[in-house]
C-alpha positions in Angstrom: 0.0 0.0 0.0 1.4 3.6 -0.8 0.2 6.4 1.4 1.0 10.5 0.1 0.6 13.7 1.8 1.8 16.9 0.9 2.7 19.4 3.6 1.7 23.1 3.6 4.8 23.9 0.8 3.1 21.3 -1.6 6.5 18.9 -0.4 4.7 15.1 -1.4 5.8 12.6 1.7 5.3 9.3 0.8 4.9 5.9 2.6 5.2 2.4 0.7 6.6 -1.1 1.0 9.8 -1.0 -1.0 11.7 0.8 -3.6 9.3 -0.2 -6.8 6.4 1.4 -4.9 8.4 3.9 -3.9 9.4 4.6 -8.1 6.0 4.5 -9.1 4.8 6.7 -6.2 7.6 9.6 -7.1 6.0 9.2 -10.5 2.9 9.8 -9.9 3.7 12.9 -7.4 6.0 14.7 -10.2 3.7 14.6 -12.9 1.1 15.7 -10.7 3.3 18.6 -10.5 5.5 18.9 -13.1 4.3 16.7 -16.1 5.7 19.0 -19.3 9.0 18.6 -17.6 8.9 15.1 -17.4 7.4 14.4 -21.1 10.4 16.9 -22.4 13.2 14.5 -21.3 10.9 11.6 -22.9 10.0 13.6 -26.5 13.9 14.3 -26.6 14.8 10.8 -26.5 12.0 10.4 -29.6 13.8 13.8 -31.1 10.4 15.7 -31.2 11.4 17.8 -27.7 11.9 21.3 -30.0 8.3 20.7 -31.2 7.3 22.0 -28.1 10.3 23.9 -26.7 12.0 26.0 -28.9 14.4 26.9 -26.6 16.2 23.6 -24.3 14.0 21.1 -26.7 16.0 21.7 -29.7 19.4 21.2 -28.4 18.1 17.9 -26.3 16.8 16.0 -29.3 20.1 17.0 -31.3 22.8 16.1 -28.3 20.2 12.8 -28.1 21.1 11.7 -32.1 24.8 13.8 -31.6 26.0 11.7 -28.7 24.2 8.6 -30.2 22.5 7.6 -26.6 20.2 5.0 -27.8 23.6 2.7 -28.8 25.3 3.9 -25.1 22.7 2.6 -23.0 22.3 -0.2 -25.4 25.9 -0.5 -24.2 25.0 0.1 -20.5 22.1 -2.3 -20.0 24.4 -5.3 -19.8 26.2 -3.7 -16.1 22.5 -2.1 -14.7 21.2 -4.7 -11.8 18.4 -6.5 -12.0 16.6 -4.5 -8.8 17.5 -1.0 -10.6 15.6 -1.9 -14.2 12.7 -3.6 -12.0 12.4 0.6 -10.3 12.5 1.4 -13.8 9.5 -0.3 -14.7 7.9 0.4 -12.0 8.4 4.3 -12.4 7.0 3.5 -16.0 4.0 2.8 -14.6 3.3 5.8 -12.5 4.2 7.9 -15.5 1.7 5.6 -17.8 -1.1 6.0 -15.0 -1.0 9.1 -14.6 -0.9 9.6 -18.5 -3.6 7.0 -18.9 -6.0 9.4 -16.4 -4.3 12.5 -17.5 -5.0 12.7 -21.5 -5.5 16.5 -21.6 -2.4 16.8 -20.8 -0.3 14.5 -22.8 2.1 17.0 -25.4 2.9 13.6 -28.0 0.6 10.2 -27.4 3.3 9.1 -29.8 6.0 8.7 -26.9 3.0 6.7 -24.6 2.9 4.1 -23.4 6.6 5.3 -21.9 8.8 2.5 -21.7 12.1 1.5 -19.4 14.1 1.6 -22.6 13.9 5.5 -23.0 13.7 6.3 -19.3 16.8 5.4 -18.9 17.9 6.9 -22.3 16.2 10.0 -20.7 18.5 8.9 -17.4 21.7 8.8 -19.3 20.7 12.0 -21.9 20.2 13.7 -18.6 23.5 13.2 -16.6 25.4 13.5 -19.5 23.9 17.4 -20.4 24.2 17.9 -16.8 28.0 17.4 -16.6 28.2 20.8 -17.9 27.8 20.2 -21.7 26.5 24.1 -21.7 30.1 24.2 -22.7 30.9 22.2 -25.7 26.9 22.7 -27.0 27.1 26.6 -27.1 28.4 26.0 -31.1 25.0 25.3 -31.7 23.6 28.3 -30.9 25.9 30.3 -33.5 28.4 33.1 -33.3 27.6 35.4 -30.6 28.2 39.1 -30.4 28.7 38.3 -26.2 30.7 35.0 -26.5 32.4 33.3 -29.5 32.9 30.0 -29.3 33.2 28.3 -26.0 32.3 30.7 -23.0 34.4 31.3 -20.0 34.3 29.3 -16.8 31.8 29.9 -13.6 31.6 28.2 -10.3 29.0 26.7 -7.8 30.3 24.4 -4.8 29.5 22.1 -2.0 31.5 23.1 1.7 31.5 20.6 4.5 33.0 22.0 8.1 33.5 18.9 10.4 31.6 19.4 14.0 34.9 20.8 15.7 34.4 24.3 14.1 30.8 24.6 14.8 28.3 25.8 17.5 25.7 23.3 17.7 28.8 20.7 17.3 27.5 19.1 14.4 29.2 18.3 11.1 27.1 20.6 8.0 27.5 20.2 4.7 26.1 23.5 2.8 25.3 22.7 -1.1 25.0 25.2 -3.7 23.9 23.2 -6.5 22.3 26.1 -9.3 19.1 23.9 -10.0 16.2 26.1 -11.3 13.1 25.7 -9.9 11.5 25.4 -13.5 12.9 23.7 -16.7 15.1 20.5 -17.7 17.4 20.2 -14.8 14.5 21.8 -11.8 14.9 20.5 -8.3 12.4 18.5 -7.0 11.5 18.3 -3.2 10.3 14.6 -2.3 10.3 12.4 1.4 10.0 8.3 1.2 10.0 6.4 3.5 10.0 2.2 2.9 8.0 0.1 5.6 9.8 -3.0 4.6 13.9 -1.7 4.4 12.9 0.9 7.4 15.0 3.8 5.1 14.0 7.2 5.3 15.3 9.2 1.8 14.5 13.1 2.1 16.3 15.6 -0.7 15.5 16.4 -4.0 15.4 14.7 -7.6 15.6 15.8 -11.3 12.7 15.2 -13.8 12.6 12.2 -15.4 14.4 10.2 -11.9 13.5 8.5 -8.8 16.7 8.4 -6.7 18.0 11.5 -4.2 20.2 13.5 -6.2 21.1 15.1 -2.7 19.7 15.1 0.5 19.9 12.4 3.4 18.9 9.4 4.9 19.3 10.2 8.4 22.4 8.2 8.6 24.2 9.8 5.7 23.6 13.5 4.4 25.6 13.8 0.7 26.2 16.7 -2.5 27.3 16.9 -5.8 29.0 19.2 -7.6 30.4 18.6 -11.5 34.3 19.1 -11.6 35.1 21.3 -14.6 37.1 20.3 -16.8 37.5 16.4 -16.0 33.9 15.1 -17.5 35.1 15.9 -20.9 37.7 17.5 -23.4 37.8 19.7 -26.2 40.3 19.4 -29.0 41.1 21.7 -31.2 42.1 19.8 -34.8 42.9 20.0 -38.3 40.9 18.2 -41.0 42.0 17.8 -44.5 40.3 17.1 -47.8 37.4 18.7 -49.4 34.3 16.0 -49.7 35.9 13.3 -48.1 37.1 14.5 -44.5 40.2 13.4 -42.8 41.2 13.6 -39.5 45.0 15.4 -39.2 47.2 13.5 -36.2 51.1 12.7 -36.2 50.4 9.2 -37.0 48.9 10.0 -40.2 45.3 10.9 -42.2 42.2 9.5 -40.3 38.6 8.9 -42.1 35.8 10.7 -40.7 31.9 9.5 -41.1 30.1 12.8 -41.8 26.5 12.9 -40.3 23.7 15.6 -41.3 20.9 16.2 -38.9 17.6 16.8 -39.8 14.9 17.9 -37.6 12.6 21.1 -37.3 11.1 22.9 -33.8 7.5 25.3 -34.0 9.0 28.7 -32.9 6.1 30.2 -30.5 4.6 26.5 -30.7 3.3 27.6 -34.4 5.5 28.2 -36.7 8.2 25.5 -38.1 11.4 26.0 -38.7 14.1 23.6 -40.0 17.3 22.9 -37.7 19.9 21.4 -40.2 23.4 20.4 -38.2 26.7 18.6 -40.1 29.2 17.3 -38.2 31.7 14.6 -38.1 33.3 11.4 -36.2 35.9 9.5 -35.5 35.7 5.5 -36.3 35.7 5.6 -32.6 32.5 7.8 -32.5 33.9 11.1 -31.1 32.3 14.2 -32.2 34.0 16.7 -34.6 32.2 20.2 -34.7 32.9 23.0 -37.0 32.6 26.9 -35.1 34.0 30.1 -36.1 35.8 28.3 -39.5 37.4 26.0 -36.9 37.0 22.2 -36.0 36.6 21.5 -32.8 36.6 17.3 -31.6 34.2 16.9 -28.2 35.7 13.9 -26.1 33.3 12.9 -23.3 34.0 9.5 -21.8 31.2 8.7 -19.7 29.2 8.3 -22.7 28.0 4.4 -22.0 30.3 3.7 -18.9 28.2 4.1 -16.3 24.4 5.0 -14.8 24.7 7.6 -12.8 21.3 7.6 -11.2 21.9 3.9 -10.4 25.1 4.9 -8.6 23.3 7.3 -7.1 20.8 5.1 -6.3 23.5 2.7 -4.2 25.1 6.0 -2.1 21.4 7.2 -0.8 20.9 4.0 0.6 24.3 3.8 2.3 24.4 4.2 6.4 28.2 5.8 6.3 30.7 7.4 4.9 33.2 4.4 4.9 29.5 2.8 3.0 29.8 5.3 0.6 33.8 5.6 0.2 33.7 1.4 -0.5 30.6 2.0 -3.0 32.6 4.9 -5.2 35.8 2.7 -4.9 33.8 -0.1 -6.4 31.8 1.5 -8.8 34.8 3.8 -9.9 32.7 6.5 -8.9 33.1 8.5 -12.9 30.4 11.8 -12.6 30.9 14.2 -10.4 32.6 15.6 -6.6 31.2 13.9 -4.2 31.1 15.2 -0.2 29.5 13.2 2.5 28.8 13.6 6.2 27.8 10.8 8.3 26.5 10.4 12.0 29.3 10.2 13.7 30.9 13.8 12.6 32.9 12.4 9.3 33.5 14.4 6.3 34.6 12.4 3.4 35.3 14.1 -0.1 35.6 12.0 -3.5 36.6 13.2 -6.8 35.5 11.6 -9.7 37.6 8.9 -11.2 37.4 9.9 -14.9 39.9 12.9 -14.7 41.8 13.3 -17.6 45.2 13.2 -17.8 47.0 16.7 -19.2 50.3 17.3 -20.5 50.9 20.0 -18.5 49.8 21.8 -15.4 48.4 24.9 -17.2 46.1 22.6 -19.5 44.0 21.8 -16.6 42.8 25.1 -16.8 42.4 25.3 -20.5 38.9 25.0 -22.1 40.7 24.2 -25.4 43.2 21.8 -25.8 46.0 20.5 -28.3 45.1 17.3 -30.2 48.8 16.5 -29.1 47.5 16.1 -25.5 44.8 13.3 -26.5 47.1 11.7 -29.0 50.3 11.1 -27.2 48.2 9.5 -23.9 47.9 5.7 -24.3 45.3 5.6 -21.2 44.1 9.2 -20.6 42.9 8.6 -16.8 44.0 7.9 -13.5 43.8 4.6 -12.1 42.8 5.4 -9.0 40.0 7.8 -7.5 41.1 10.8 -5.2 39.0 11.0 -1.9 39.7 12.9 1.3 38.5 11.6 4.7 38.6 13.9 7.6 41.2 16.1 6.5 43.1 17.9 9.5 41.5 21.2 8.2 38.1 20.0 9.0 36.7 21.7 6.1 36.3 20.4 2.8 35.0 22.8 -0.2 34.8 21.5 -3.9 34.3 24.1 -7.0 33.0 24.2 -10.4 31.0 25.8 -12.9 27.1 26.1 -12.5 24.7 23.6 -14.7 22.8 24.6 -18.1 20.5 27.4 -16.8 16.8 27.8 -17.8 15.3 29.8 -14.9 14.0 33.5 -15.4 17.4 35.5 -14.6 19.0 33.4 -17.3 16.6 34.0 -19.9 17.9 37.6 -21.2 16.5 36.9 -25.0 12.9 37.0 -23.9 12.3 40.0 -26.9 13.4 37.1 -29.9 10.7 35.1 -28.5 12.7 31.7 -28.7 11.7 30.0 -26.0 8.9 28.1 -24.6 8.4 28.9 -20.8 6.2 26.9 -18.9 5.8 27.3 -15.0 5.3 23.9 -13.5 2.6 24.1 -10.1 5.7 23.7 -7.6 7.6 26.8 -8.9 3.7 28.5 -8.9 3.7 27.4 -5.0 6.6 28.3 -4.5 6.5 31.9 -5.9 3.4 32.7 -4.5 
């Protein structure tokens, strides 16, 4: 049996058995609130997301086709557990009822009924965009009077101060994590609690997931922040040849495929217009871009390595920080900077494990690298993960650069109407 309540912020608290009832509960709850959201992530995976969002919507169903997702997760299915993909079908469900009972409000019937296959393409599509691919992306939008190219760095960050340098005693963890409360990456405030497992999960989720992004389970409270530069690189290249494309590196000429994409959005929701994009790869299905009369290649790893929300799943259910230090050790923990306080007053901080090897000191802060850099690396990565427990300091901050934006402030391009804005009934609550 599942029992929901919301409290006087609109905050859904729910009660069930186990995880799947759990899933299909925080469904139900987030369309209830936020169903355009949700049904974005799931058009983009079907590349129909700019036909109602002329603004994120067009760039999702490209990066969806640009990225190729659909074979990454392909790719992914044969590592994601059993008890994950059985949540998965179960937060199909709730989406499916509450489509089912909900018609008037369904943008595409086409993408119903939603199955576990493109959730978790919508998963992976999602954690991928989040790692701060605002960055490489930005070519899409054209040259720029305000930025050319690539734009500069910014930060957000997670602190934790260990309970010897507070009032109350306490260890806190402060988060600073830039999520909007409207648009593809909006927070989402949701309490669970499982009758069978006894675990209490309170923080916030993304649309189209299940699991605690951050928050706590009274044994364990836990952030993220993305680690700019280390989720992925950008080369700049030389290509040679006129039709057929070739790929310039010290060892020689390297074939490129060349891809067109083909796909149109409604600006104002009425009126189509055609979104052409060429671009290249490598026979090892890297990216190569062309901006400013330059050719750019986009190297992003964690493209098919790993699930992040099933990772994230694992660390919300752990009852420590030595729990949660063995889990990201195990998993290789790839995404993002990870801090953790526990119960008993530890602070534990873990980079992710996917950091790039550079050259040099100074490329680390580079946004634009040498091809020399990617070609004279046989491996490219640390083997091992970089984590902090209870540093001496008792404080432990980690930096980067905020998340893809889509709240008001952001939006400074209202007057060329390109954009679809669409207040979900949280942000509404909330505002009011």
């Amino acid at each position: 049996m599942i029992e929901i309540y919301r409290d006087s912020f609109g905050v859904p608290h729910i009660v069930c058995d186990d995880f799947n009832d759990g899933a299909r509960a925080t469904a139900l709850c987030h369309c209830e609130d936020d169903f355009f959201s949700i049904q974005l992530w799931l058009l983009a995976v079907n590349k129909k997301a700019g036909r109602f969002d002329d603004w994120d919507g067009v760039y999702l169903d490209f990066l969806y086709e640009f990225f190729n997702i659909e074979k990454a997760v392909s790719k992914l299915k044969a590592q994601i557990s059993k008890e994950y993909l059985s949540a998965v079908s179960y937060y199909c469900n709730g989406i499916n009822e509450y489509a089912e009972s909900h018609s008037d409000q369904i943008l595409d019937t086409g993408i119903f009924p939603v199955s576990a296959d493109k959730v978790i393409e919508a998963q992976h599509l999602l954690e991928i965009v989040g790692i701060q691919l605002d960055k490489p992306y930005s070519y899409l939008r054209g040259p720029k009077k305000r930025s050319k190219g690539f734009p500069n760095k910014e930060g957000s960050n997670i602190l934790a101060v260990s309970g010897n340098h507070t009032r109350c005693g306490n260890s806190i963890i402060a988060i600073s994590p830039h999520q909007p409360l409207e648009g593809i990456f909006s927070f989402y405030e949701i309490h669970l609690f499982y009758r069978k497992s006894g675990c209490e999960l309170f923080g916030f989720i993304l649309p189209i997931t299940f699991t605690i992004f951050m928050g706590t389970n009274f044994k364990v409270a836990w952030g993220t922040t993305a680690s700019y530069p280390d989720m992925y690189s950008v080369y700049k290249v030389g290509l040679k040849g006129v039709f057929n494309k070739r790929l310039n590196v010290t060892e020689g000429l390297i074939p490129l495929n060349r891809s067109a994409y083909f796909n149109y959005t409604l600006l104002y929701g009425k009126f189509p217009a055609p979104i052409v994009k060429q671009y290249f790869t490598t026979p090892d299905g890297k990216p190569i871009v062309k901006i400013n009369h330059r050719y750019f290649l986009i190297d992003i790893p964690l493209i098919g390595y790993k699930l992040g929300t099933e990772l994230n799943y694992r660390i919300s259910h752990a009852q420590s920080n030595n729990e949660i230090l063995a889990l990201t050790l195990d998993y290789g923990y790839p995404y993002l900077d990870l801090v953790s306080i526990d119960t008993k007053n530890n602070i534990l901080y873990v980079h992710n494990s996917h950091e790039p090897i550079r050259a040099s000191e100074d490329e680390y802060m580079s946004d634009i690298l040498s091809l020399d850099s990617l070609t004279q690396l046989d491996n490219g990565f640390e083997d091992g993960m970089f984590y902090i427990e209870n540093p001496k300091s008792g404080y432990i901050c980690s930096a980067n650069q905020s998340p893809l934006k889509t709240d008001n402030d952001c939006r400074r391009f209202n007057k060329n109407g390109l954009h679809y804005y669409n207040d979900n009934s949280r942000s509404t609550r909330i505002k009011k």
